[in-house]
C-alpha positions in Angstrom: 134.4 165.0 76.7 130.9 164.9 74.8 132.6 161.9 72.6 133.7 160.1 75.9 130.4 160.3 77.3 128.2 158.9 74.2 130.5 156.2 74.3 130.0 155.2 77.5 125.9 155.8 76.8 126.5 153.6 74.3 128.6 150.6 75.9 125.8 150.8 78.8 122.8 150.4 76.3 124.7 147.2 74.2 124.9 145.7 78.1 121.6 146.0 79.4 120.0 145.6 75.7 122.0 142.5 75.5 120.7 141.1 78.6 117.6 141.9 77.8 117.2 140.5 74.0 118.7 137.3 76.3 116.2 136.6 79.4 113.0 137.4 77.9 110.6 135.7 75.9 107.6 137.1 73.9 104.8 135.5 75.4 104.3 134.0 72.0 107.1 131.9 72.5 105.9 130.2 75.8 102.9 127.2 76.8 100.8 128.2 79.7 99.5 125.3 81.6 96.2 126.1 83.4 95.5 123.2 84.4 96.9 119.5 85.6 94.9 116.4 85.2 95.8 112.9 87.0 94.9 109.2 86.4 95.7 105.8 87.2 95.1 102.6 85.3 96.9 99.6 85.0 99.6 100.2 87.7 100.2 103.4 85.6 100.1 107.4 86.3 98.6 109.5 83.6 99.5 112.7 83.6 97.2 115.4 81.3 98.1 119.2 80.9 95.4 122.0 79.3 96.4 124.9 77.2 94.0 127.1 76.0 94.1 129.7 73.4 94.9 133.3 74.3 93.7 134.6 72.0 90.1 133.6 72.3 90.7 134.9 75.8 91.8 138.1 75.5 90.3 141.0 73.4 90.9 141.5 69.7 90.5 144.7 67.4 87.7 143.7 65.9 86.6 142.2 68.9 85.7 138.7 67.3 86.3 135.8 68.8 86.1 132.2 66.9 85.4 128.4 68.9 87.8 128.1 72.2 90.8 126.2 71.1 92.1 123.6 73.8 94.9 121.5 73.7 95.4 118.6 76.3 98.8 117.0 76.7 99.0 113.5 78.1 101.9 111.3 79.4 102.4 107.7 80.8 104.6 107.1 83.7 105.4 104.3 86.7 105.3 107.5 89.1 103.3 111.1 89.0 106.1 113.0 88.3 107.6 111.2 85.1 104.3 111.0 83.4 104.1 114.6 83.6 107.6 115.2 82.2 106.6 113.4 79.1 104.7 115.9 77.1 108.4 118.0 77.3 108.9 115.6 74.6 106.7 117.3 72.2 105.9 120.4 74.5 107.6 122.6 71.5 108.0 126.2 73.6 108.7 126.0 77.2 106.0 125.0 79.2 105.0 128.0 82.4 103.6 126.1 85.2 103.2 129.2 87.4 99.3 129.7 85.6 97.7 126.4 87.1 94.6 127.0 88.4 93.4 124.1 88.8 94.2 120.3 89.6 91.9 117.0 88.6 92.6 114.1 90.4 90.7 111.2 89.3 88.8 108.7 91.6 91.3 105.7 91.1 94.1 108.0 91.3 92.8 109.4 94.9 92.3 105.3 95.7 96.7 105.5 95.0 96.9 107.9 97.2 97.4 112.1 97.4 100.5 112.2 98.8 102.9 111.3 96.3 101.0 114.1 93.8 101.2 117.2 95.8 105.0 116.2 97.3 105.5 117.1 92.9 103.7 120.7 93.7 105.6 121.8 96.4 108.8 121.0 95.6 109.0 122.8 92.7 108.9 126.4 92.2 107.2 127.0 90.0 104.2 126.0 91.0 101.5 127.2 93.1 99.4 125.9 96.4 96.6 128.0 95.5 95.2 125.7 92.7 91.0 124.5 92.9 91.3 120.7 94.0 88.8 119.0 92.5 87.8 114.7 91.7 86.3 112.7 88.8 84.9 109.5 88.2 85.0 110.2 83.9 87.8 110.8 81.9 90.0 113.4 82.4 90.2 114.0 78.7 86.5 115.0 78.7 86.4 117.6 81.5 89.5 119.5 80.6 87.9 119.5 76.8 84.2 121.0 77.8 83.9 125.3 76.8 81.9 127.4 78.6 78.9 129.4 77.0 79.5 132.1 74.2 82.3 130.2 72.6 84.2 131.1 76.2 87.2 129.2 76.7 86.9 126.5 79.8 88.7 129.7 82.5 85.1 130.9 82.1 84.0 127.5 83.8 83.2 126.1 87.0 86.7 124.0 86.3 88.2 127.4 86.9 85.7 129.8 88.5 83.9 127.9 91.3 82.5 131.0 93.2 80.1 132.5 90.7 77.9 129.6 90.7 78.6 128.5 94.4 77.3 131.6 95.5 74.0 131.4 94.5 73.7 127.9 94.9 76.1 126.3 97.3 76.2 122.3 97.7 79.8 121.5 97.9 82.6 124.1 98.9 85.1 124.0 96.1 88.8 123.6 97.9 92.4 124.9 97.1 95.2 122.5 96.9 96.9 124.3 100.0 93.4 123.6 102.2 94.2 120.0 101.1 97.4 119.4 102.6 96.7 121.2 105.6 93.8 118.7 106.3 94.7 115.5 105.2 97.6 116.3 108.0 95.5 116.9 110.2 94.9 114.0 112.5 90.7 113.0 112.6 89.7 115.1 109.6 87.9 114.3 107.0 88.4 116.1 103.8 85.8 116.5 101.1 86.7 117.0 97.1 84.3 118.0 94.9 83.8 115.5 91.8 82.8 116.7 88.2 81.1 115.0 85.6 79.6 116.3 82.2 76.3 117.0 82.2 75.1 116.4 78.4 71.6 117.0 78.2 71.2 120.1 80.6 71.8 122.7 77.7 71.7 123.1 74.0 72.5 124.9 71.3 69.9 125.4 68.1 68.5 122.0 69.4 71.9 120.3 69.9 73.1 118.9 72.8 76.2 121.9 74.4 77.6 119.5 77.4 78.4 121.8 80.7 80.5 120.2 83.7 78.3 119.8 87.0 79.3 119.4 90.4 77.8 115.5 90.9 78.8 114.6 94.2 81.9 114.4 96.6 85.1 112.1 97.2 85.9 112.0 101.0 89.6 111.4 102.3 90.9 110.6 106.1 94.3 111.4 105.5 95.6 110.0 102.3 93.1 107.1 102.0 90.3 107.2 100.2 86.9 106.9 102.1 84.1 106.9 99.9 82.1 109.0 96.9 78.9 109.8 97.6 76.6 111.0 95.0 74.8 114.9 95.1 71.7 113.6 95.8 72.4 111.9 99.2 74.8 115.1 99.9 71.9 117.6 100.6 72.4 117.4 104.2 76.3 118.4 103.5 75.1 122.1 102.8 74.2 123.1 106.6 77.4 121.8 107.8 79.8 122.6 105.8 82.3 125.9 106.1 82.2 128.3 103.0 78.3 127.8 102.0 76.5 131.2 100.9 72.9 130.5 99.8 71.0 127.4 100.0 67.3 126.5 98.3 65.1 124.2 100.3 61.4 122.9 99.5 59.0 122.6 102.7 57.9 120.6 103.9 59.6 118.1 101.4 60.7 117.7 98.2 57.6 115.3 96.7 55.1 117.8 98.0 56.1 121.3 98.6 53.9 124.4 99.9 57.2 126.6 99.9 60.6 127.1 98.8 63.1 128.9 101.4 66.5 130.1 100.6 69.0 129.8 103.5 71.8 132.5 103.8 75.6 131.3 105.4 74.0 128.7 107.2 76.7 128.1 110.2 76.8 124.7 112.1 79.0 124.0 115.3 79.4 120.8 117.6 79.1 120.4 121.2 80.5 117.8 122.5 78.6 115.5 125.2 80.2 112.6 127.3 77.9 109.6 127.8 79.7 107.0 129.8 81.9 105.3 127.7 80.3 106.7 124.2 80.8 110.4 122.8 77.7 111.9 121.6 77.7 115.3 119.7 75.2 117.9 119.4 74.6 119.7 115.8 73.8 123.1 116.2 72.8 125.4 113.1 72.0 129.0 112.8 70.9 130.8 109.9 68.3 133.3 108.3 66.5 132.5 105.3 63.4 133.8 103.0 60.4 132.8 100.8 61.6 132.8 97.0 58.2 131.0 96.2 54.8 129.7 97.3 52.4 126.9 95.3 50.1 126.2 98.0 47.8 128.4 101.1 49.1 126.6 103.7 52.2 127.4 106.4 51.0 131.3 106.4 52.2 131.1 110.0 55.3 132.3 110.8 55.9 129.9 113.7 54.7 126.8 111.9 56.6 127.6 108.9 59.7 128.7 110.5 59.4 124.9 112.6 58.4 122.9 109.3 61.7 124.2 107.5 64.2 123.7 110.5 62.2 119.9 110.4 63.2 119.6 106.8 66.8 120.5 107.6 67.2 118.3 110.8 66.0 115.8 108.5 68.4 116.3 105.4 71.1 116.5 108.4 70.4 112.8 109.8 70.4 111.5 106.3 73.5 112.7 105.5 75.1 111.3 108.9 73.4 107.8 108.4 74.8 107.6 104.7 78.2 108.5 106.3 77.4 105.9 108.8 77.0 103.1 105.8 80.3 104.0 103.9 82.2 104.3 106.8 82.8 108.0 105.8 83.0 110.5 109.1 81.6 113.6 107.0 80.5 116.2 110.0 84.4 115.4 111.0 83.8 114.7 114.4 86.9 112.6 115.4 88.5 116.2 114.5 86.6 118.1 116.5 87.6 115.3 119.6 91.2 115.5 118.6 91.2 119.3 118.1 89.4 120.0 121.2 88.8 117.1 123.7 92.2 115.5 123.2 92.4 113.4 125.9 89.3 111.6 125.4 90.6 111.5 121.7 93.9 109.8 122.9 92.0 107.6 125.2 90.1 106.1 122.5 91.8 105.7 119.3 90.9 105.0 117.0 88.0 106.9 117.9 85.9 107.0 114.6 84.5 103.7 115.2 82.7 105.0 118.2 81.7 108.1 116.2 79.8 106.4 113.4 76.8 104.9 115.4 73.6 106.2 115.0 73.4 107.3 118.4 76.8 110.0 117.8 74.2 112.6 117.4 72.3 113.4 120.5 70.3 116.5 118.7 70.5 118.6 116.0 69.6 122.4 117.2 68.3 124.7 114.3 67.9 128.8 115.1 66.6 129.6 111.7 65.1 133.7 111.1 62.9 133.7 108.6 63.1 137.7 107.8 60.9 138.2 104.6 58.8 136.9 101.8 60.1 138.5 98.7 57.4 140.6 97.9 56.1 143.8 99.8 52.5 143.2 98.1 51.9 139.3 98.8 53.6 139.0 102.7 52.7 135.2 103.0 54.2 135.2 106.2 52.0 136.2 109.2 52.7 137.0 113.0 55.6 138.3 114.7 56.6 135.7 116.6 58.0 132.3 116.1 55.1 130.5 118.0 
């Protein structure tokens, strides 16, 4: 009876071992993809892949760590998905899509068209919607190749990790690949991607140049064509309308000659629609709270006046933004969508309707409620009276 049984112990640990020793890998053995690069030049798709290095990654015994090590695949193709089954060729392990965090789309790429690049992601299994979406007008090659600080491999980067940065100074909410497709289906909705760039002069390292990547402006979509890019420095306005922004820094009155600098906290903008005969007009209406991070001159110590000043400053970075929308043709406080989404008729009766929407007088009024609720400091309160006016 005992023999019988360690027999059958035995048959029953050869099965399962078998299997075992069969269907897994040591994670040695495998490529992890973390991130997906596109490009198009000369009626071709390129197709890049990043690996990075584990074991820079990942604690050691000794807990040293040398350089980041990054290697970035590239293929050539007629269509998206043949240039990335390319670097197969030469891939050497399998390659494990189900890491991706991130997708790079560059800007004449986007000018192509989305479509036929994210039809790839969801068809296949193993990969994810939940990727960072983000654009480039520089070479793929050089954003994938950048480290973060400390010898940090580029998942300790704003490639990878938007939010750390975003949230303590917002400008242009980072998107996820599943956001995407949801809006560019959307009919009337404009969709903003973030674009990176390399900033090379920013930081260095014992007096050398140590290139970071930089948000350095925004590519805009209506559907899947391609709109416009507009640069960070005529996207400031972007900030107070835009979903997902935390914390905002603003000079007051202006940015040549401040008195004050005031952050913003969730700044949250809505639109009211308002029908004008035969033209839709819109009302902008922000409401926030906010506080003194700094003062260089003895002026605005009124908490009405300075309150009113910064809303000024706003309204004004607001209307900018609209009128550079306005001269690329580019509908960025999306508000075709909000006609489609909520005044559909009217919608239907005009289409298209974004012609109408980008005249200058679209925007009736912009309405800022901004709470001012502190100055920083319990021993230098710059910030007098208790009422707004």
């Amino acid at each position: 009876m005992r023999k019988s049984i360690c027999t059958l112990v035995l048959i029953v640990e050869l099965l399962f071992g078998s299997g075992c020793a069969t269907d897994m890998k040591n994670i040695e053995k495998l490529n992890y993809a973390n991130a997906i690069g596109v490009d198009y030049k000369d009626g071709k798709y390129y197709a890049y892949i990043q690996f990075i290095d584990f074991q820079n990654v990942a604690k050691t015994s000794d807990d040293k760590k040398g350089p980041a090590r990054i290697w970035i695949g590239e293929g050539v193709g007629y269509t998206f998905e043949e240039a990335l089954f390319q670097p197969y060729e030469t891939a050497q392990e399998r390659i494990i899509w189900g890491h991706v965090t991130v997708l790079l789309i560059s800007e004449s790429a986007l000018k192509e068209g989305i479509k036929e690049i994210y039809d790839c992601f969801s068809r296949y299994h193993e990969y994810r919607l939940t990727p960072w979406v983000y654009a480039t007008r520089e070479s793929v090659k050089d954003i994938f190749s950048v480290p973060g600080f400390y010898q940090r491999s580029p998942l300790s980067t704003i490639l990878h990790e938007p939010k750390g940065t975003h949230s303590q100074n917002s400008y242009v909410t980072s998107i996820r690949l599943q956001q995407l497709i949801r809006q560019i289906n959307e009919p009337g909705f404009t969709s903003c991607i973030p674009t990176l760039a390399v900033n090379k002069i920013q930081w260095s390292v014992k007096n050398k140049p140590d290139p970071k990547l930089t948000i350095d402006g925004a590519i805009f979509l209506k559907s899947d064509t391609y709109r416009s890019y507009i640069p960070l420095k005529e996207l400031s306005g972007l900030r107070w309308v835009q979903p997902g922004i935390i914390r905002v820094g603003i000079p007051v009155p202006d940015h040549k000659d401040p008195s004050v600098q005031v952050v913003v906290d969730n700044p949250k903008a809505s639109l009211k629609y308002m029908s004008r005969g035969d033209r839709p007009q819109y009302d902008v209406n922000m409401k926030a709270t906010g506080y003194i991070v700094n003062r260089t001159k003895d002026d605005l110590l009124n908490f009405g006046q300075l309150t009113s000043e910064t809303e000024k400053a706003i309204e004004v970075e607001i209307r900018s933004l609209f009128r550079t929308g306005i001269d690329k043709k580019t509908d960025v406080l999306n508000l075709e969508y909000d006609l489609f989404r909520y005044h559909y008729g009217k919608w239907k009766a005009m289409s298209p309707a974004e012609d109408r929407l980008l005249t200058d007088d679209a925007i009736h009024d912009i309405h800022i409620d901004l709470n001012i609720t502190h100055s920083s400091s319990e021993k230098n309160k710059s910030v007098q009276g208790s009422s707004r006016h």
